[in-house]
C-alpha positions as CSV (number, residue, x, y, z in Angstrom):
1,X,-40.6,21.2,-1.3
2,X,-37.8,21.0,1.4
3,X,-35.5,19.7,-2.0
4,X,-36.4,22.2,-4.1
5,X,-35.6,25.2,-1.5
6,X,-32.1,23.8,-0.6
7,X,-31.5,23.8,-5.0
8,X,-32.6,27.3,-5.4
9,X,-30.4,28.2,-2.7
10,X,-27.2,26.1,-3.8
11,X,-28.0,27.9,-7.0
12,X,-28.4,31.6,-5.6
13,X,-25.0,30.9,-3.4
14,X,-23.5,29.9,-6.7
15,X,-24.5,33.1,-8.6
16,X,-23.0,34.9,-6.1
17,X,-19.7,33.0,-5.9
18,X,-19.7,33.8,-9.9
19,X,-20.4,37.3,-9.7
20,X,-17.8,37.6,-6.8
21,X,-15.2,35.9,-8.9
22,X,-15.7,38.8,-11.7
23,X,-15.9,41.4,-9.4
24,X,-12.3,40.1,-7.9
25,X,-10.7,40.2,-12.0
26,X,-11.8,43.7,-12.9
27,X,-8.6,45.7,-13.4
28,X,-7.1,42.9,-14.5
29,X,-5.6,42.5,-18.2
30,X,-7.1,38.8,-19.0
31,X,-6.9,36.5,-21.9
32,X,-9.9,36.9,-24.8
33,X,-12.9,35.0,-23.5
34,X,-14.7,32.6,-25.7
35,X,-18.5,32.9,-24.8
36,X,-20.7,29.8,-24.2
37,X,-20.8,27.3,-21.3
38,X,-20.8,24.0,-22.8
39,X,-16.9,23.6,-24.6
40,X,-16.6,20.7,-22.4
41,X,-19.2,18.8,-24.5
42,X,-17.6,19.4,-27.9
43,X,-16.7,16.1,-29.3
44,X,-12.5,15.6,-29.8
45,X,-12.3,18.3,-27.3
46,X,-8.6,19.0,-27.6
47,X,-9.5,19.7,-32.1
48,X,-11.9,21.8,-30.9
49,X,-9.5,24.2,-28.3
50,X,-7.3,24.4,-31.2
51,X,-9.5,25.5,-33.9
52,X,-10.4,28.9,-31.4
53,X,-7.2,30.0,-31.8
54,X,-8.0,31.2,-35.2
55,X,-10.2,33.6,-33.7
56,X,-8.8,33.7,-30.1
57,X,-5.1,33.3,-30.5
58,X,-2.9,30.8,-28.4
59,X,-4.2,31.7,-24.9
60,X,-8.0,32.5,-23.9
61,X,-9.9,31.9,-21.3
62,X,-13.5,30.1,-21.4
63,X,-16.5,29.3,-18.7
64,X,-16.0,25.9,-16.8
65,X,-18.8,25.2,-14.6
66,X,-18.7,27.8,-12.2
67,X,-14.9,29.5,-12.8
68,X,-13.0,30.5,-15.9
69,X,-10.1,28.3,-17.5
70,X,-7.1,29.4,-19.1
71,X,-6.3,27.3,-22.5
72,X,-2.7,27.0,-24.0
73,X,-2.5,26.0,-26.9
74,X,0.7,27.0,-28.2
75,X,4.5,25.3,-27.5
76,X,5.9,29.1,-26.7
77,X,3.0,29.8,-24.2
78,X,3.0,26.1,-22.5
79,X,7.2,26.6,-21.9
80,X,6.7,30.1,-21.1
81,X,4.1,28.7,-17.9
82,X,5.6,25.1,-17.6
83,X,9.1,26.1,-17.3
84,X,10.0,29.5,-17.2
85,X,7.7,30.8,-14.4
86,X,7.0,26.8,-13.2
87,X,6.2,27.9,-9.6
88,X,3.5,30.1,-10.4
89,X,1.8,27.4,-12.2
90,X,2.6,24.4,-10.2
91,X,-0.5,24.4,-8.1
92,X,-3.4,21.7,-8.8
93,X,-7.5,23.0,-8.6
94,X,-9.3,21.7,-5.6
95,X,-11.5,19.9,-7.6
96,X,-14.2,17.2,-5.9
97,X,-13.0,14.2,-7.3
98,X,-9.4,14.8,-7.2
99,X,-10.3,15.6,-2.9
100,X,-12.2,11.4,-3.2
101,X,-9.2,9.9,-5.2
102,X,-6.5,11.1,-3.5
103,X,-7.6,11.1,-0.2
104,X,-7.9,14.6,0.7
105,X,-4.9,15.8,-1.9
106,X,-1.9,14.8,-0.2
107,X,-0.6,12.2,-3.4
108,X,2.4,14.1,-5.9
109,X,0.0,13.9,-8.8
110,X,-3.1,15.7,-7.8
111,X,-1.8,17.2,-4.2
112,X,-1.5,21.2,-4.6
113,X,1.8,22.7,-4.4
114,X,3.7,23.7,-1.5
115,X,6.8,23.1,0.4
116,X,6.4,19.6,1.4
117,X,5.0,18.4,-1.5
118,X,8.0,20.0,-3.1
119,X,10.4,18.3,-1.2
120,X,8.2,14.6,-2.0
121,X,8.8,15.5,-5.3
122,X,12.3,15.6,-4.8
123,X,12.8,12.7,-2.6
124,X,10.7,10.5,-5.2
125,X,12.8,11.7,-8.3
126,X,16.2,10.8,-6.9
127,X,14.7,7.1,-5.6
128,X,13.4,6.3,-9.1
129,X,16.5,7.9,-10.6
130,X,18.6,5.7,-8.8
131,X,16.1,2.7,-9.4
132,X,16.9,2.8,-12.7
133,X,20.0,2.4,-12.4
134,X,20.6,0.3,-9.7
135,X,17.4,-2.4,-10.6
136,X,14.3,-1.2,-12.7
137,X,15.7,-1.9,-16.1
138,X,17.0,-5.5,-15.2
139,X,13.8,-6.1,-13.6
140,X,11.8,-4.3,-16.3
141,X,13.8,-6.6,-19.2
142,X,13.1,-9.8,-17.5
143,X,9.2,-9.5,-17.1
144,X,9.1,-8.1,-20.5
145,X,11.4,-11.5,-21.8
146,X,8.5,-13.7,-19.6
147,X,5.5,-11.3,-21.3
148,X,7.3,-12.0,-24.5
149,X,7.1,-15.8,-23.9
150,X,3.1,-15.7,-22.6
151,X,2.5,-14.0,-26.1
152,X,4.3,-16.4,-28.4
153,X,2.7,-19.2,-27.2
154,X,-0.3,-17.2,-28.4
155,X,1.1,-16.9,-31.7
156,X,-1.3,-19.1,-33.5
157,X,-4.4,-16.8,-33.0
158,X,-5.8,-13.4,-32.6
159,X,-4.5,-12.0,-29.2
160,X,-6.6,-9.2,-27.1
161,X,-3.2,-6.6,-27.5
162,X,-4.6,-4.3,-25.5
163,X,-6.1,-6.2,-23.1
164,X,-2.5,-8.1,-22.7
165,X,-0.8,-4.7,-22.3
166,X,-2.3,-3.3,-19.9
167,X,-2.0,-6.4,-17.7
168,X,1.6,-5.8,-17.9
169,X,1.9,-2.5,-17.4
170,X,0.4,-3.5,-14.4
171,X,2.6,-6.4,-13.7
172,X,6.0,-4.2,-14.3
173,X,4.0,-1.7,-11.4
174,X,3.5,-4.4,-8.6
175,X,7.2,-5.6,-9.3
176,X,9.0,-2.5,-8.6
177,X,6.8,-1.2,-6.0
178,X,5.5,-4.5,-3.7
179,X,9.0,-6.4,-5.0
180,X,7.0,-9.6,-5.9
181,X,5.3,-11.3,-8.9
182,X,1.5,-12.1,-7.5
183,X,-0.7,-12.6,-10.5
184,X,-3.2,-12.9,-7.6
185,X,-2.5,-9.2,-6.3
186,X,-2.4,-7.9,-10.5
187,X,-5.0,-8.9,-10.9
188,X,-7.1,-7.4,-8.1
189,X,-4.8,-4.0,-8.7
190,X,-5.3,-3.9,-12.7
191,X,-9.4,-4.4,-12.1
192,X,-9.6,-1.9,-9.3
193,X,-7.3,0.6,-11.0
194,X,-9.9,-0.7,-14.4
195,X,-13.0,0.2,-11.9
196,X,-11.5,4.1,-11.1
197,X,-10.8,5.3,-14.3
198,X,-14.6,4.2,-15.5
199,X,-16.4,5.6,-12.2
200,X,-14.2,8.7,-12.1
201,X,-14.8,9.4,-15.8
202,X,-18.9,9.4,-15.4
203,X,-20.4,11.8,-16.4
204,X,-22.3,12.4,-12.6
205,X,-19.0,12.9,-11.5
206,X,-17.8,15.3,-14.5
207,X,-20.7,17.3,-13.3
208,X,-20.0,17.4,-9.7
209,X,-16.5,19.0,-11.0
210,X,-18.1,21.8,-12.7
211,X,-20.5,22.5,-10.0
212,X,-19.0,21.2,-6.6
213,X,-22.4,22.4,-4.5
214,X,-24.0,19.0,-6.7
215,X,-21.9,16.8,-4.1
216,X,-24.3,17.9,-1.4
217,X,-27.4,16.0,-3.2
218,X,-27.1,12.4,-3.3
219,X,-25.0,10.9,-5.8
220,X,-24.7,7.0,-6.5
221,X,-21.4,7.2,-8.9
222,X,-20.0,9.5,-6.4
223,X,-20.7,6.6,-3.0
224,X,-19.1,4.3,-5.7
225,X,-16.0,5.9,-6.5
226,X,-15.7,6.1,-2.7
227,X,-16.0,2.5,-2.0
228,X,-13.5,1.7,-5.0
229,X,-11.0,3.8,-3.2
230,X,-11.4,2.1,0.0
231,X,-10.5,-1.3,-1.7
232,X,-7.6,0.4,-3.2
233,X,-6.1,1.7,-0.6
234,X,-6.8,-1.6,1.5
235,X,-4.8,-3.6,-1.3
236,X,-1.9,-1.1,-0.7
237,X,-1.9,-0.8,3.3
238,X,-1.8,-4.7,3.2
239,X,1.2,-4.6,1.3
240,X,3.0,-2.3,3.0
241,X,2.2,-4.3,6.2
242,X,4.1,-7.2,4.7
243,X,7.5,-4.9,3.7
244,X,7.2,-3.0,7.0
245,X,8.1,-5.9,9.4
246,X,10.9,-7.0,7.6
247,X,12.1,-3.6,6.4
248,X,12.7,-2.4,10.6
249,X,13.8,-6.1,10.8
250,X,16.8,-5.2,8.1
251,X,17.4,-2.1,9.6
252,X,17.9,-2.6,13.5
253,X,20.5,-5.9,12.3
254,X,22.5,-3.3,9.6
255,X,22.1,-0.5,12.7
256,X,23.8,-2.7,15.7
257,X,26.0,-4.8,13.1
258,X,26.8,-2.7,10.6
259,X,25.7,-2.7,6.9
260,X,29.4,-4.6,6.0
261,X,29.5,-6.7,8.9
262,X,29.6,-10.6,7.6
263,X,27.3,-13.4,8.9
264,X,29.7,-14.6,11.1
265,X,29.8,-11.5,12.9
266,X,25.9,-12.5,13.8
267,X,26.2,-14.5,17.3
268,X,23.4,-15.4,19.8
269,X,24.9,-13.6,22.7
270,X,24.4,-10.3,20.5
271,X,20.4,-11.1,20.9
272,X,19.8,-8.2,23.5
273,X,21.1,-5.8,21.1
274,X,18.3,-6.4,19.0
275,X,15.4,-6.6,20.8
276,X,12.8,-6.2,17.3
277,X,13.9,-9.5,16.0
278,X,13.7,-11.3,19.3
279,X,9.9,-9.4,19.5
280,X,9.3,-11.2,15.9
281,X,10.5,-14.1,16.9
282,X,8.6,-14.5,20.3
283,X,5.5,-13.7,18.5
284,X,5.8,-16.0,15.6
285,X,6.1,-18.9,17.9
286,X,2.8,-17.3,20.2
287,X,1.1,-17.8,17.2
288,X,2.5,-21.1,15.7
289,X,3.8,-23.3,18.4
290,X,4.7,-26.3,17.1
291,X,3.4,-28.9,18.9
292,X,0.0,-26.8,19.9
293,X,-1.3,-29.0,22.3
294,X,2.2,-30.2,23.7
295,X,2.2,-33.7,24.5
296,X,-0.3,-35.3,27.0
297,X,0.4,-35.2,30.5
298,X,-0.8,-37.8,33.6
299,X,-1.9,-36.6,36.9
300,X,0.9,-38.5,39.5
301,X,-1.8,-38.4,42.4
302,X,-4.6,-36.4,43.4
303,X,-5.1,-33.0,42.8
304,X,-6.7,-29.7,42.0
305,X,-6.9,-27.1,39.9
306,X,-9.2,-23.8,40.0
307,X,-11.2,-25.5,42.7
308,X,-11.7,-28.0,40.8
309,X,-10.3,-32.4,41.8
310,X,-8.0,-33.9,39.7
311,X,-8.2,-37.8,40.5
312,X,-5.1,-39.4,40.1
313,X,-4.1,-41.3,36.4
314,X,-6.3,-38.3,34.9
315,X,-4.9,-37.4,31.4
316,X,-4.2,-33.7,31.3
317,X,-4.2,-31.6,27.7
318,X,-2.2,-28.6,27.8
319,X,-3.4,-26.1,25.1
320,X,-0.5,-24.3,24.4
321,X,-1.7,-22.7,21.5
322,X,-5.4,-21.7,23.5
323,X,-2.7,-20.1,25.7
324,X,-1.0,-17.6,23.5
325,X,-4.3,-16.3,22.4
326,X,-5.7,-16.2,25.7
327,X,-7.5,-12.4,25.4
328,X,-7.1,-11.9,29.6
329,X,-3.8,-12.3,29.1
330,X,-2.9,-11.0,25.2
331,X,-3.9,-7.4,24.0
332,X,-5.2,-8.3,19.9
333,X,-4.6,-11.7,20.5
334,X,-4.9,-13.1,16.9
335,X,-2.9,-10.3,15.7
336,X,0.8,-10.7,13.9
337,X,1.9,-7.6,15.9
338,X,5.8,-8.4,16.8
339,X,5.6,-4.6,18.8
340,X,3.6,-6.1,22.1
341,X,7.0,-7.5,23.0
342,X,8.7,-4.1,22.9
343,X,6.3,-2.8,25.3
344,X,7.6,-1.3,28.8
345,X,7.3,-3.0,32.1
346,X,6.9,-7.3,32.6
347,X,5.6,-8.5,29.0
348,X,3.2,-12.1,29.6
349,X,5.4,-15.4,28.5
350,X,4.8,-17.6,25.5
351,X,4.0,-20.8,26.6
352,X,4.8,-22.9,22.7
353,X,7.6,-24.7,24.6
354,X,5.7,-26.0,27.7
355,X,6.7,-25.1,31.1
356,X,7.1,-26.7,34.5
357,X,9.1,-29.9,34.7
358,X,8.0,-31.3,31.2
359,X,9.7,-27.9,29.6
360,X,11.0,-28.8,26.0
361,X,14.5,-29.5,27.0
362,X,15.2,-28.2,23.5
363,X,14.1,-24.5,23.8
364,X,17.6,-23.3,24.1
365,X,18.7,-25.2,20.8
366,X,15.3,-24.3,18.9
367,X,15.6,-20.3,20.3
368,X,19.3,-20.1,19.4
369,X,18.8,-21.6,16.4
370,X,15.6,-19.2,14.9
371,X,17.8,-16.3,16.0
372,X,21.3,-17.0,14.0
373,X,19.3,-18.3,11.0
374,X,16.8,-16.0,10.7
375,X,19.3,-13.0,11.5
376,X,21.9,-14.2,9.2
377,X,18.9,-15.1,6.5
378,X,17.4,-11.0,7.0
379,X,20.9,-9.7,6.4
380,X,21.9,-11.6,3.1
381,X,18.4,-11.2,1.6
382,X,14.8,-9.7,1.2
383,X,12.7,-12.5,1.2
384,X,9.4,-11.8,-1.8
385,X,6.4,-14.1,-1.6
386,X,5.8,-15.8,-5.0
387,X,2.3,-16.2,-4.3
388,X,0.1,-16.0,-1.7
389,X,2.0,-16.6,1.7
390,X,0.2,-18.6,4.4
391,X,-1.9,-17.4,7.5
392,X,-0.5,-17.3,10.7
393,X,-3.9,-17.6,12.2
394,X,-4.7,-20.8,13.7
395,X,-5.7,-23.5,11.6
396,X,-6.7,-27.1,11.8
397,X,-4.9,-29.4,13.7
398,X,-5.3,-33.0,13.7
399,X,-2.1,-33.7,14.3
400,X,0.4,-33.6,17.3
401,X,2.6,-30.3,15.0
402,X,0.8,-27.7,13.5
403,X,2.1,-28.1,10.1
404,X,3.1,-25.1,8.0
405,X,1.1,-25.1,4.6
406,X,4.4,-25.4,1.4
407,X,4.8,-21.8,0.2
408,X,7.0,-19.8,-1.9
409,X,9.3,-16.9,-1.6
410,X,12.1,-15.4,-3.8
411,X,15.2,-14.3,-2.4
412,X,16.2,-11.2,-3.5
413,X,20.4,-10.4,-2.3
414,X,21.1,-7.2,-0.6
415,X,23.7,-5.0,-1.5
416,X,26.4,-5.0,1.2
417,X,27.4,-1.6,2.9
418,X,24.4,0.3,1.2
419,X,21.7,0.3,4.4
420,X,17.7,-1.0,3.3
421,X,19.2,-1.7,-0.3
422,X,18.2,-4.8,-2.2
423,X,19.4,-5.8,-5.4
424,X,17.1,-7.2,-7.8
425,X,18.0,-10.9,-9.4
């Protein structure tokens, strides 16, 4: 009973948004109306728009759901709209599905029009404008040579075209924008990009569209879609996690060195100056030291520790690594988060080299050399995983080093002078 009052009055509010909306256009000179309510349904819909023009002429207006649409069907009448008067039609409807996929509208494809977006636009142009000059189309030829190969050595019997195509078309997608070949990552972007387009063309969903007070009842497509987006946008977010680090990384050393400066400009004693690599270095070795448990100690004669008596001769175990992830002592302990380090006031101290009297006596070598290598290593290159790139989480150990698992990485050389620049091999 309770359902069937809340439809009757979606459906009254409805009526009276519809009879609003007329009221509003009276006065107005509008395009011929074509009457029915179900165009939407004619097979080979665009045919079908077309053929009214007979009757109609190149611009009407018919009932979608619950507001009118305006159809052009001619090339004078789509310039006219398109170009000449472009900013009174550059807006985009506020349309249910477009508010799931996009994430509250803020994208350049389905966000409506305004200043900012404007200005996106703009920004976005000019970056894939001078993309294509700079390092799309080399990029964009070599994966099509390799896609070239992977179909001639399926010369010899019937190949799934379309299938292979739009695998591609993904592949070109995550190389320009993630910088990396992953079949890995393609293949979890083509099928989730695969799993939008069917959810979002359903016809539950369609209908929400035409009558957005349908979203209010509960809708299994519609949770769906959500969900899908969700993934999506975690596969992204991870992504741009990976670039981030290294992008600041790239920037602070072409900020404090200069974009020109050459590698032997790069000296340890410059270290203070760039306080975001030493972070990322400090916490790479909290999270990876070397020799985990450092090597065994021996108790020289009795003692104590947290109350507790340590005979002499006792073999002590320093956890290093149990250290670095102590959470009374680290904030998000198993966290790569390089940032902790560039907090105000007394930051805690990585213990991966020891400390005391048994300190590594090679700290100063191994910290010097991280920093020149690593700095001189940022500045020549962007470094691409080919693959899936190791965890820095904890793993294993049943050895006296915690052993990095083999990995690769492409290294892609940055343009000199030209600031967060990388050239494409």
């Amino acid at each position: 009973m309770l359902f069937l009052g809340l439809l009757l009055l979606l459906t009254l509010l409805a009526g009276s948004r519809l009879l609003w909306g007329q009221r509003k256009l009276r006065g107005f000179h509008l395009p011929p109306h074509a009457p029915g309510f179900l165009h939407f349904l004619r097979p080979n819909l665009p045919i079908y728009l077309l053929s009214l023009t007979r009757k109609l002429g190149p611009v009407y207006r018919f009932r979608l759901g619950l507001q009118d649409v305006v159809v052009l069907n001619s090339n004078r009448a789509i310039e006219e709209a398109m170009v000449r008067k472009w900013a009174d039609f550059a807006g985009r409807p506020r349309v249910p599905s477009y508010k799931v996929v996009s994430q509250h509208y803020p994208d350049l494809s389905l966000g409506d029009y305004s200043l900012l977006w404007k200005a996106h636009k703009k920004l976005v142009r000019s970056a894939l404008l001078l993309g294509i000059r700079e390092s799309m189309e080399p990029l964009t030829k070599q994966l099509t040579q390799e896609f070239c190969e992977h179909l001639r050595a399926q010369a010899s019997g019937p190949v799934a075209i379309q299938k292979e195509f739009s695998f591609f078309a993904c592949n070109i997608i995550c190389c320009l924008i993630f910088g990396k070949k992953d079949d890995t990552l393609v293949y979890a972007i083509h099928n989730c990009v695969r799993d939008v387009m069917k959810a979002w063309s359903h016809w539950s969903i369609q209908i929400v569209d035409l009558f957005p007070f349908l979203k209010f009842f509960p809708n299994p497509m519609l949770w769906k879609l959500k969900k899908i987006i969700e993934k999506r946008d975690n596969i992204v977010e991870q992504q741009l996690k990976q670039h981030k680090i290294q992008q600041r990384l790239q920037k602070e050393l072409d900020l404090q060195l200069g974009p020109g400066a050459s590698s032997s400009q790069i000296l340890y004693k410059d270290r203070m100056r760039l306080p975001l690599l030493n972070a990322t270095i400090a916490e790479v070795l909290r999270l990876r030291p070397v020799v985990p448990l450092a090597l065994p100690h021996r108790t020289t004669r009795a003692s104590s520790i947290f109350g507790y008596d340590i005979p002499e001769d006792t073999v002590v175990i320093p956890n290093l690594q149990g250290a670095n992830l102590d959470e009374m002592v680290w904030e998000r302990p198993e966290e790569f988060w390089p940032d902790r380090f560039l907090k105000p006031g007394k930051n805690p101290k990585v213990t991966s080299f020891g400390c005391g009297a048994r300190v590594c006596l090679g700290e100063p070598l191994a910290r010097m050399e991280l920093f020149v290598v690593l700095a001189h290593l940022l500045q020549a290159f962007t470094l691409l995983p080919e693959g899936t790139l190791p965890s820095l989480q904890p793993l294993t150990c049943s050895s006296l080093n915690l052993w990095m698992q083999p990995f690769q990485v492409r290294l892609q050389p940055r343009v000199l002078g030209v600031p967060g620049h990388d050239q494409c091999q």
